[in-house]
Every structure is written in C-alpha cells, then in structure tokens.
N, C-alpha and C positions, 0 to 999 in steps of 0.2 A: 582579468581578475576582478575580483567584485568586493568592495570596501564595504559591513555590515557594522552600524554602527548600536552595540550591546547595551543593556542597562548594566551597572557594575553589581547585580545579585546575580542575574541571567550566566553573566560571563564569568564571575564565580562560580558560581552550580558547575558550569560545563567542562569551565577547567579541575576541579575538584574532580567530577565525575572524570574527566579520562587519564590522570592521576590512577584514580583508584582500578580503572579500567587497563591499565597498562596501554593506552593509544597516545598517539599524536594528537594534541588539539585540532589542527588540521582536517587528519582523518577521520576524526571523532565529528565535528560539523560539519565534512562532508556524507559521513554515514546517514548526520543527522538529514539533514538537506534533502538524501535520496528517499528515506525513508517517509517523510514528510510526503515529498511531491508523489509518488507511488500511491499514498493513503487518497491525496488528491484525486487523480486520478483514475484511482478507483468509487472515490465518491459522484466522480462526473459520471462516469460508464452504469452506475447501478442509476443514476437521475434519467441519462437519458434511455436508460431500459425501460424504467418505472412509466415517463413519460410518453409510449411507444407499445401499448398493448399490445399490439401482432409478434413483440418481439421477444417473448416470454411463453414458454408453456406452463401447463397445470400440474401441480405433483399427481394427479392421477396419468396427466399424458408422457411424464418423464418416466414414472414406471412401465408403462405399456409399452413404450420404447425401448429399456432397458430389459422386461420380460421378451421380447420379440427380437433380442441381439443386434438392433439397430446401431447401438451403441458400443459395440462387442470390441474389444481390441486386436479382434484377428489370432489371439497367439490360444 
C-alpha cells in the first residue's frame, strides 16, 4: 500500500469529483494513477521514437504501404 500525502484543495477536488462521479475514492485515484502513468508512458515511447530516426517512416512511405496492402488486415 502506498501512503500519498494531498494538499487539502487537491483532496477536496477528488473527493467532490467522485461524489459527483458516483465512484469510490479509491477507485477514482486509482483510475486516476493509471491514467496518469499510461499518458507517461506514452510520452517516453513517442521521445524515444523521435530520438531514433530509422524508427519512423514518412507519411508518403505509410501511404505506399497502405496503397500496396502491406498493412492489409487479411479479412
């Protein structure tokens, strides 16, 4: 378990908000939590693409792809 210690407007707001949300406190900071670290996450993953030219194509090379069914889903 992990003790987070809140400003008392912070932990107003969140209890208000899952109040009005119909959730558990709880679940409400843990949605928040998840959602947080995801956004994380994905800010790493687009740094180290950006960082890593070879590891990206051109939107003219994604289309050519896409016109030539490289990308095709099979069905």
């Amino acid at each position: 378990m992990i003790t987070v210690d809140l400003s008392p407007n912070i932990e107003n707001r969140y209890k208000v908000l899952a109040v009005a949300l119909g959730k558990k406190e709880d679940d409400l900071l843990q949605e928040a939590i998840i959602s947080y670290l995801e956004d994380l996450e994905d800010i790493r993953d687009a740094e180290n693409r950006l960082s890593n030219p070879e590891s990206y194509i051109t939107l003219d090379e994604l289309e050519q792809s896409l016109d030539s069914g490289l990308f095709s889903s099979g069905t």
